[in-house]
N, C-alpha and C positions, 0 to 999 in steps of 0.2 A: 230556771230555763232561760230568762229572758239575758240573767249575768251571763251565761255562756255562750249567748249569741253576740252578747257585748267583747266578750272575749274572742271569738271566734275573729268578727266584724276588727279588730284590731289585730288580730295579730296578719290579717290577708292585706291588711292598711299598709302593717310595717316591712312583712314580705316585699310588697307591690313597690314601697321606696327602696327597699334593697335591691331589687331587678332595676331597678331604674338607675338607679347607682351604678349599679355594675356596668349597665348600657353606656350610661349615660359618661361616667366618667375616664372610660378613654377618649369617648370623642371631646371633651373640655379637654382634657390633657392635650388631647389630638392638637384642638384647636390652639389650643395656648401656646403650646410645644411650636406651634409652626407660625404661629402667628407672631412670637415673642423673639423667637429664636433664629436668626438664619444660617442654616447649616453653611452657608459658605463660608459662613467665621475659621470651621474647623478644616477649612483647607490646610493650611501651613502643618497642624499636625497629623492633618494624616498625610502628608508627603513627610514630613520628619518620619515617622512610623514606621512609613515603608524601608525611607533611607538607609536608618537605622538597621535592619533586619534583613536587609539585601544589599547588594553590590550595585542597584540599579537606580536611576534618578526618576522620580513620578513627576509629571504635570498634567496639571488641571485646567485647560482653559478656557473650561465654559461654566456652566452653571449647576450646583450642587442642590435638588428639592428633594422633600421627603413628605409624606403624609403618616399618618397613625391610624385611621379608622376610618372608615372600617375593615382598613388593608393596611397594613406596615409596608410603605413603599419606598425604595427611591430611586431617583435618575440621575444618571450622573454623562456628563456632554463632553468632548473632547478632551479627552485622554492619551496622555503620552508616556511610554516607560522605555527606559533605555538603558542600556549597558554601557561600561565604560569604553569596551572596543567596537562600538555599532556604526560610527561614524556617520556619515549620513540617514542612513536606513536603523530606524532605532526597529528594537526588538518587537512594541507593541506600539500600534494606534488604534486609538477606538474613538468612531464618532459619537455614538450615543445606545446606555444599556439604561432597560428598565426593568426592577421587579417587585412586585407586590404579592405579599402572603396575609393573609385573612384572618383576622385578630383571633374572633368567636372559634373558630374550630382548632389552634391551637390548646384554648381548654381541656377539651378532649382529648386531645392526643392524635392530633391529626393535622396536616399540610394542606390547606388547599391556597393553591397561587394563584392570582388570578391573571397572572404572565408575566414571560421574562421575554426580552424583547430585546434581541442585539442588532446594532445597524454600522456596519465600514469599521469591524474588526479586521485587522491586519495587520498578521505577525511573519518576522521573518526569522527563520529555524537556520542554523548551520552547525555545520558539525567539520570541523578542523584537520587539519593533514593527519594528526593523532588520534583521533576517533573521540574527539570528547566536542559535545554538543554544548551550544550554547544556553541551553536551557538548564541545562545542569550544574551552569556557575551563577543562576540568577541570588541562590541565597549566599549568605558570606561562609566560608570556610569554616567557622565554627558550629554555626548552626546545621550547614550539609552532614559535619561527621559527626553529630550528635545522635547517640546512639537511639534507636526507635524503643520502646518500651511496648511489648506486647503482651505483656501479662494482663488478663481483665479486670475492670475495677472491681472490687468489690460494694456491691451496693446494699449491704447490710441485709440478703436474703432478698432482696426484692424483686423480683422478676420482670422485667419493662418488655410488654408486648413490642411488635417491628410496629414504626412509625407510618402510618396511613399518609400517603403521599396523593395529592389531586392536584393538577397544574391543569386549568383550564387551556390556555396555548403556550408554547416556546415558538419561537420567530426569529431566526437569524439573517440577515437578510445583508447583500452587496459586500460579503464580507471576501477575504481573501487569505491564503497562508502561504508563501514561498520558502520552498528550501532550497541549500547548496550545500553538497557532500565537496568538500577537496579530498576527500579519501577515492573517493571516484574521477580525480580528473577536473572539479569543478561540475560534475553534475549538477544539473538544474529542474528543479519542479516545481511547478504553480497549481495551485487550486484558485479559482478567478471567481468571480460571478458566483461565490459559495449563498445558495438560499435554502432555510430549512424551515418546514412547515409541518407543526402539528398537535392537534385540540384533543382534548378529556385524557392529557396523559397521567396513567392509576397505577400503582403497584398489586393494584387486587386482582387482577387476572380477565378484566374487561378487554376485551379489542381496542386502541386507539388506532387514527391513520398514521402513517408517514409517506410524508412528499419530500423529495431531497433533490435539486438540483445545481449542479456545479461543472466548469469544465478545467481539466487537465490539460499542462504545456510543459512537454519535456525540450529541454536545450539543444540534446544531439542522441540523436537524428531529429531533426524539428518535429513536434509531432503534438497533434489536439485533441482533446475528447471530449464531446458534449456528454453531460453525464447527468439521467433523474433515475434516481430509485423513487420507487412507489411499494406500498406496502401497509398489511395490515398487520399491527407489534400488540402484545399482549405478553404483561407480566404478572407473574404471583410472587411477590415478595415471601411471605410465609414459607411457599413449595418451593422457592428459587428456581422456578421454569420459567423458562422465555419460549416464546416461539413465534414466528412472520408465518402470515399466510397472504398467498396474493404478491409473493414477491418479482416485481416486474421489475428488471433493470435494461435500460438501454444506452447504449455510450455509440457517439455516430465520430466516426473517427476519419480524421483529416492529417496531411504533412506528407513529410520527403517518403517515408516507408510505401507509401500507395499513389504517391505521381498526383496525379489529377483525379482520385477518381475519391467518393463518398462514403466510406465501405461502415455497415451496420453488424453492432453484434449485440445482442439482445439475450438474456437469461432471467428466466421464469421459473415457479418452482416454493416449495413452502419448506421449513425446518421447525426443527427443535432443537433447545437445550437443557440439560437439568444439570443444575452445580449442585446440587446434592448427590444423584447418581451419577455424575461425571461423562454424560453420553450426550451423545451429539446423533442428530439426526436429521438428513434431507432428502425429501420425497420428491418424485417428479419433478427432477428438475433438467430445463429442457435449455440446452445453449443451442444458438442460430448464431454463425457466424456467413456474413455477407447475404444468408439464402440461398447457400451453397452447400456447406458443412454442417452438419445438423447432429449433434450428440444428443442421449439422456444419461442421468448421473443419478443413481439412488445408494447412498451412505449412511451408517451407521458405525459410529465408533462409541466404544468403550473407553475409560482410563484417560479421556482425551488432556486429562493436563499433566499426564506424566507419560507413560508410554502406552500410545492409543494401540487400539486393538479395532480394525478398521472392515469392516466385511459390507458387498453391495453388487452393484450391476453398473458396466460403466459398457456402454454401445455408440458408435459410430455408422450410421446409414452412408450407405455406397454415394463415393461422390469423385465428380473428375476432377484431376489435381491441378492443369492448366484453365480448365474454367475458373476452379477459387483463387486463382493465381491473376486470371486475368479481373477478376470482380475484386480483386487486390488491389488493382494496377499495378501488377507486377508484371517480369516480364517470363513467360510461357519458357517451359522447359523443352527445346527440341530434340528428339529423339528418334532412333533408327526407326522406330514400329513407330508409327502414327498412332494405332490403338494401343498403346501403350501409355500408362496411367490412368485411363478411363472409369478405372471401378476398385476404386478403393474403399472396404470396408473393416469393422473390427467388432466383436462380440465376445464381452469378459466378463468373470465374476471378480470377484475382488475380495479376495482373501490371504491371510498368509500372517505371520505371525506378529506377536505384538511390536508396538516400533519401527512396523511397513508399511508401503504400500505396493501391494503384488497382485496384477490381475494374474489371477489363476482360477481356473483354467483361460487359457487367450486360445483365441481365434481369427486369428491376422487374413483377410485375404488382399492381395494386388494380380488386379485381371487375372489369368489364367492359373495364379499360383495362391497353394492354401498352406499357412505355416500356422500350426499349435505348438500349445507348449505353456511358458509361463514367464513376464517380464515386470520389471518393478527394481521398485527401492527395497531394499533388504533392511539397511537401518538407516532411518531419517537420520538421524546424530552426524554419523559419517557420510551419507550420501552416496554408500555402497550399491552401486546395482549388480539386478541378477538377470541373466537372459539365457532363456531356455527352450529352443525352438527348433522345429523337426517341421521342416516341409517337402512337400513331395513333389515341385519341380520346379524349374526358372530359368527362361532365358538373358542372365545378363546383357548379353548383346542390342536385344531392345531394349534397354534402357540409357545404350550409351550414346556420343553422338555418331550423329548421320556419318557416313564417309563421300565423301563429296567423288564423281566420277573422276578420275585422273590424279588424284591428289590421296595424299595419306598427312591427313590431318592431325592425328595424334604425332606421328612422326615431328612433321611440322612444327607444334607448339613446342613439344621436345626439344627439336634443337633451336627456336629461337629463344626458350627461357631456360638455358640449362640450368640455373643459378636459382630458378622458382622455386620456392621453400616447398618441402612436398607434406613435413609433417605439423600438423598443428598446436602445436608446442605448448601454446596459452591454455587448451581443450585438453589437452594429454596430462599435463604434468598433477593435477591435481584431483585426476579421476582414480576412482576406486571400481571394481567391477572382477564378476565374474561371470564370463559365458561359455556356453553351448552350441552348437549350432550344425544341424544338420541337413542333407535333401539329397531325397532319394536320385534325383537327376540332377544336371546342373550343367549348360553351356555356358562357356566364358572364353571370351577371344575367340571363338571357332569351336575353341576345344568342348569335347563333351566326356563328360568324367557321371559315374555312379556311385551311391553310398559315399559323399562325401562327410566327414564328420572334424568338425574342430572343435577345439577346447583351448580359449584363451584366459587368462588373468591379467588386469592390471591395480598396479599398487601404485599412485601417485608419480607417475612417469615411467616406472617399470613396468613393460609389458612381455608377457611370455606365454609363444603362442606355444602350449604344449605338445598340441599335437596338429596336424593338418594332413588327412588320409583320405583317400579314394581311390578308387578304380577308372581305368579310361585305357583302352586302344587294346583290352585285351592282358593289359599288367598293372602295376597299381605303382601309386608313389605316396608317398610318408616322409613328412618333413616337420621342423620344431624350429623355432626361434625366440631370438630375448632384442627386445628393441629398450634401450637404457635412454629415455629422451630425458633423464632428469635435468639435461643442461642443454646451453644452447646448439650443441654440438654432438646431436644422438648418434650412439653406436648400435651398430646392428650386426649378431650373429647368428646364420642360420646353418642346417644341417640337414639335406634333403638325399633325398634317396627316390629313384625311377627306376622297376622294377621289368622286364623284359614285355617293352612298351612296342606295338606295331609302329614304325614310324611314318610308313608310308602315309595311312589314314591320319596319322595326329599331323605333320604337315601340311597334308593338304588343306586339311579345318582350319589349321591355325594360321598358315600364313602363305595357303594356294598355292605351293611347291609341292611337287608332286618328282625330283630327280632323284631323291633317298628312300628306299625300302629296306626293310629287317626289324630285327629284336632290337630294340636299346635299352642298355642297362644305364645309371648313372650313380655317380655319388660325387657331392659335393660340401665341404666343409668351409667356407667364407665367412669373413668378419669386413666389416667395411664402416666411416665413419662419415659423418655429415647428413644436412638438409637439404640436397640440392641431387639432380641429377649428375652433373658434372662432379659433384663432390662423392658423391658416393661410388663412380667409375674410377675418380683416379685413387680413392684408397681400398681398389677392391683387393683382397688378400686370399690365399690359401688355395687348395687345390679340388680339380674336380678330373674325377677319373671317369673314363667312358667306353663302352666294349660296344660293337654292335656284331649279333650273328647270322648268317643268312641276308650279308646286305648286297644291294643291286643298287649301284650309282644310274642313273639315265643321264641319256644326253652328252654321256661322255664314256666313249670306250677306248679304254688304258691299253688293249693290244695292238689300237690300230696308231694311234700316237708311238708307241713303241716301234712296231715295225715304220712308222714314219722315219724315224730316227736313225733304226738302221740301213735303211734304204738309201737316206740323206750319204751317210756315211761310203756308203758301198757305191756312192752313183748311180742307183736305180731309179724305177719307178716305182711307183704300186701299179697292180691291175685290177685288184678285187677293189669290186664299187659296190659292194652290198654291203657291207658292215654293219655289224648291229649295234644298234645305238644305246649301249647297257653296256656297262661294267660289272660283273657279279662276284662278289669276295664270299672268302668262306669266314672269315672274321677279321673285323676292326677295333683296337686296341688303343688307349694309351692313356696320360695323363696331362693334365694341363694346370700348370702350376702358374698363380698369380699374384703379382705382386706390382700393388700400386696403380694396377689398372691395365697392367700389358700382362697376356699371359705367353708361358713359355712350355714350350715341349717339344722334345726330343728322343722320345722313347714311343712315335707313332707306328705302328704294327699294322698288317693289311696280307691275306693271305688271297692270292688269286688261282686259277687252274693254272695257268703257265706262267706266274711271276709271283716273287716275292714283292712287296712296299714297303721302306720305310720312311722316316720321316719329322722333319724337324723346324720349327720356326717360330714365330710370333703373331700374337693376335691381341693389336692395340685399342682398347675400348675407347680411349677418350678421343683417339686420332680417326676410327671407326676403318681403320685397316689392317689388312692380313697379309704375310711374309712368311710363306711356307714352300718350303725346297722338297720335292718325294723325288724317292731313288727307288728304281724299279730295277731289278732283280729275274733275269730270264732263267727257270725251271720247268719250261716245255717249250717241246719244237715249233715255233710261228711260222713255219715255213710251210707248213700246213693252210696257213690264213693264205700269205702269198709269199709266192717266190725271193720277192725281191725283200726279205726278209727271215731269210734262211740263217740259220744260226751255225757258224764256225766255232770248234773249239773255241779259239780267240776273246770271243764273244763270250764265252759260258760266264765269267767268275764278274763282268763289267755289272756296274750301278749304272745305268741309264737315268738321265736327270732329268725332274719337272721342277714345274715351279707355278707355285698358286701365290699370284700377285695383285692386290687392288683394294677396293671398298667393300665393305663387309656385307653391302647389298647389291653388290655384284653379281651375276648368274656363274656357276662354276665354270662352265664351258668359256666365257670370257674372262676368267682369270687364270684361268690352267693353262700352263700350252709347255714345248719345248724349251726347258731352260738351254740357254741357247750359251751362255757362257761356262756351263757345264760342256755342253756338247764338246766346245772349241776342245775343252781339257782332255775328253775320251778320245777325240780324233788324233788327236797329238801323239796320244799314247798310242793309238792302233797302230797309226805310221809310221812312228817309232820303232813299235815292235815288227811292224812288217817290212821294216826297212832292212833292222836286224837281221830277221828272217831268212831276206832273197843273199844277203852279204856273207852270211853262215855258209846257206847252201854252195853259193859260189865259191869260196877260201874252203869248203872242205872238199870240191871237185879240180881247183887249183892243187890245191895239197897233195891230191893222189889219195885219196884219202878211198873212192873205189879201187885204186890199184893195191894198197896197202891191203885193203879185207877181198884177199882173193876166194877163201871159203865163202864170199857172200854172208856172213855172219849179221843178223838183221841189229842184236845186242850190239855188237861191237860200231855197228853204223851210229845205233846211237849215242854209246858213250862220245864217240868224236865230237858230233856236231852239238851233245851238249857240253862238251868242253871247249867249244869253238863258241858256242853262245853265251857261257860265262863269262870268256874273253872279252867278248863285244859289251856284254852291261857293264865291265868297268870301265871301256872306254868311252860308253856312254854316259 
């Protein structure tokens, strides 16, 4: 008994110096190691090392310590790494990192740090007119294209659980990161004042904090953001779930975009992720933009590192648009309607297939108008959108601008910018989309049209409006076009069609004239090239044909100008002072063919109760003038209106001349009037012929020409005097 306690009593003896050993002898190594040794020896080779192994040069200019126990640490103090093309600005500085990991629990199988501590890190990123960054030349050319080996080792069957990670804190603190894209222009970004804070960080699925504050400075447009995330991070290494709860982000934003003013935007909200089940998920997450605009966002995607599959709730609370404009410091949008932008809201799901993102169903409203339907990205890859929307009514008009008393303002910018680009060519040429778009009503310019529907597509600068149909004034019109902006100099070809359209009412809405009544028909087939007002006038091409039936001119009656004319001619007067101040056709006809910006026509038609019209001339768009001559055609008695406009044989077969002369926003009644160097030519001819006339009669009463037809024969009177009248035209 007592040998076995002898035994016992020793072997707990020899235990006890083995623990001790074990204790004991990293801290003698410790001590020896640091005491014996001074790691600044091995400066020279670990800057050969790096040398060696990189493109870039290391310096060390401060001081290199380490400990062993009962932490394996070290510090290492002013550091510099540079590239061969860094020039001034080398790649990295660092003033001082420290880190220490804890001898005893690596036995185990386990990490614990007891912190890394970085202080005046600053690195500067660029990425070259060719898109190749400078971080990506840091190793040498051989080592970059060294193929990666991703086969697993084989460790002889033995299974190594995931490594137990514990970092007491991480502490990065004063540090900084600048980039410059010259693929952008020389774009410019800074992360400044970069501090990051946070204790008991675990891979076991504990909660740790995170504090992050940093701010942002873009180069152009100048622009600041103070920036701290806060948040509570929780990982399971084993489950590979992540997830923040408590996530508070606020960024207070300064520079040229908002003038003078502070503007806040804040988002709150907690997620998930699992890389094993490839899903992403965030709850309740609430953006505050200025204290204005106020969204919630709840997503869930599937697949998310290949092609997500994305489904949620994304909503928008009612908010005025020149309020968050003006909490912008921006400047307010003025518009015809005052109440106009006041209550902007949106309510969507978010769904649609994998590879999107489509709220569907959507629920758009702006003040008085509600449009559903369904809007989104079709495939993230290409950046195709889709738009899908039926609303049931809108006044364009308030939304446009104001028109100032006496002035026509849009007119105005028109002609002082002809030259203004109109289409946005940078925005256009590399968009992909396809849309819909419908409303049951719809004012625009005055005009008010029903069941509008269009259907556009664009292909990277192709755009083709397939269709563009509606109802308005009682007729309908249906028109397509293909606008080709792939270059700098888009062409555009449309094809429109107006269908036996009231015109009285669409004038007056459109453009407050009120002197054209009737049906109009139209059809027009143009092609026209350029980005300019001016440009796209003077290559306007092709023809447009136009009928009106049932129409009534006001403010100008064509009988009474007529009988002017003849009257003029005859030496009269007028007496009739009542005249009505209407013209009434039974149909107007014809086509007008363009080319280059001036159109021509001379096949203009006009049926009146006592006159034929026809009609021919020019109408020059870029000069903004018209040169139209009408010949009027007498097929009923005016002698009916008044006397002094009695129609003579004489008279029957004459074209009576007008002439529609001036600016194209002229009133007709001040461009129309008696062509007057017409007239000269018809009087010339009456006189002529009535000159004839009285010369006839006399040379066949000279003649004997009643003594020769003693029968009185009324035939034979006239054969004479019309062989006495043939006479006279040749000698005429």
């Amino acid at each position: 008994m007592e040998q076995a306690l002898d035994t016992m009593k020793s072997l707990f003896k020899w235990l006890a110096v083995a623990v001790l050993i074990v204790v004991l002898l990293p801290v003698v190594i410790g001590v020896a190691v640091s005491v014996f040794i001074d790691p600044n020896d091995f400066k020279p080779q670990i800057i050969a090392l790096v040398e060696k192994n990189t493109r870039g040069a290391l310096k060390i200019d401060g001081t290199l310590d380490w400990a062993f126990f009962p932490s394996i640490g070290v510090d290492l103090n002013q550091v510099q790494f540079r590239l061969p093309e860094d020039g001034d600005k080398p790649f990295a500085n660092l003033d001082t990192v420290k880190l220490g990991v804890k001898v005893l629990p690596l036995l185990r199988g386990a990490v614990e740090a007891d912190g890394l501590v970085v202080d005046g890190l600053r690195l500067q990123l660029k990425v070259d007119q060719n898109g190749v960054s400078n971080w990506q030349q840091i190793m040498l050319e051989s080592e970059a294209a060294a193929p990666v080996n991703d086969k697993p080792v084989d460790a002889g069957g033995i299974t190594f659980a995931p490594l137990a990670i514990d970092i007491a804190k991480i502490s990065i603190q004063n540090s900084a990161i600048h980039y410059v894209d010259q693929q952008a222009e020389g774009a410019t970004y800074a992360l400044n004042d970069v501090n990051f804070q946070s204790t008991d960080i675990n891979v076991g699925g504990t909660p740790f904090p995170l504090d992050m504050r940093f701010n942002v400075e873009l180069g152009d447009p100048k622009l600041r953001s103070d920036t701290r995330i806060k948040g509570e991070l929780s990982a399971n290494g084993r489950a590979q779930q992540f997830a923040i709860n408590g996530l508070d982000v606020d960024l207070v934003l300064r520079g040229e975009p908002f003038g003078d003013k502070t503007v806040n935007l804040n988002v709150a909200g907690k997620g998930q992720f699992d890389a094993k089940a490839d899903t992403l998920a965030l709850e309740q997450l609430k953006i505050d933009l200025a204290n204005v605009l106020k969204a919630n966002l709840q997503l869930t995607g599937e697949q998310v590192s290949n092609k997500p599959l994305l489904t949620g709730q994304f909503d928008i609370a009612p908010f005025d648009a020149n309020k968050l404009l003006a909490a912008l410091g921006m400047q307010p949008m003025v518009v015809a309607n005052p109440k106009a932008l006041t209550a902007i809201s949106l309510n969507s799901n978010i769904a649609g297939p994998a590879n999107s993102f489509i709220m569907n169903p959507l629920t758009f409203k702006l003040d008085g108008t509600t449009l559903t339907g369904q809007l989104g990205i079709k495939d993230l890859e290409t950046s195709e959108y889709v738009i899908q929307l039926q609303g049931d009514k809108i006044n364009l008009d308030d939304y446009s601008a104001p028109v100032v008393e006496g002035t026509d303002e849009v007119a105005e910018t028109a002609a002082s910018q002809p030259n203004a680009a109109l289409l946005p060519l940078a925005t256009l040429q590399p968009l992909l989309f396809n849309a819909q778009l419908g409303f049951n009503n719809i004012t625009a310019s005055g005009l008010k049209l029903s069941d509008l529907n269009m259907i556009a597509a664009g292909d990277k600068g192709l755009i083709k409006l397939k269709t563009l149909a509606a109802k308005l004034y009682g007729g309908t019109t249906d028109s397509n076009a293909v606008v080709d902006a792939r270059s700098d100099s888009p062409s555009i070809k449309v094809n429109s069609k107006l269908s036996s359209v009231n015109l009285k009412p669409l004038l007056t809405d459109f453009a407050e004239v009120d002197t054209l009544a009737g049906k109009a028909s139209f059809n027009a087939t143009l092609a026209m090239q350029g980005n300019s007002a001016a440009a796209l006038q003077n290559s306007l091409n092709g023809p447009v044909t136009f009928n009106v039936n049932e129409a009534v001119l006001s403010k100008l009656n064509m009988d009474k100008l007529l009988c002017q004319s003849i009257a003029q001619i005859r030496g009269k007067k007028l007496t009739k002072t009542d005249w009505p101040k209407t013209t009434r056709f039974q149909k107007i006809g014809g086509t007008m063919q363009f080319a280059n910006g001036v159109g021509s026509n001379d096949d203009l038609t006009a049926a009146l109760a006592n006159m034929q019209v026809t009609g021919k001339g020019v109408v020059d768009l870029p000069q903004q003038e018209v040169d139209y001559r009408i010949g009027l055609r007498i097929s009923g008695d005016l002698s009916e209106q008044d006397a002094a406009c009695e129609i003579n044989e004489q008279y029957r077969n004459i074209v009576w001349p007008m002439r529609c002369k001036g600016n194209l926003s002229d009133a007709p009644g001040d461009m129309c009037g008696i062509d007057s160097e017409g007239l000269v030519k018809i009087a010339t001819k009456l006189l002529t012929g009535d000159a004839k006339r009285r010369l006839s009669d006399k040379l066949f009463k000279e003649l004997g020409g009643d003594k020769n037809n003693k029968d009185g024969d009324p035939e034979k009177k006239h054969s004479d005097k019309e062989d006495i009248k043939k006479l006279l035209d040749k000698l005429f």
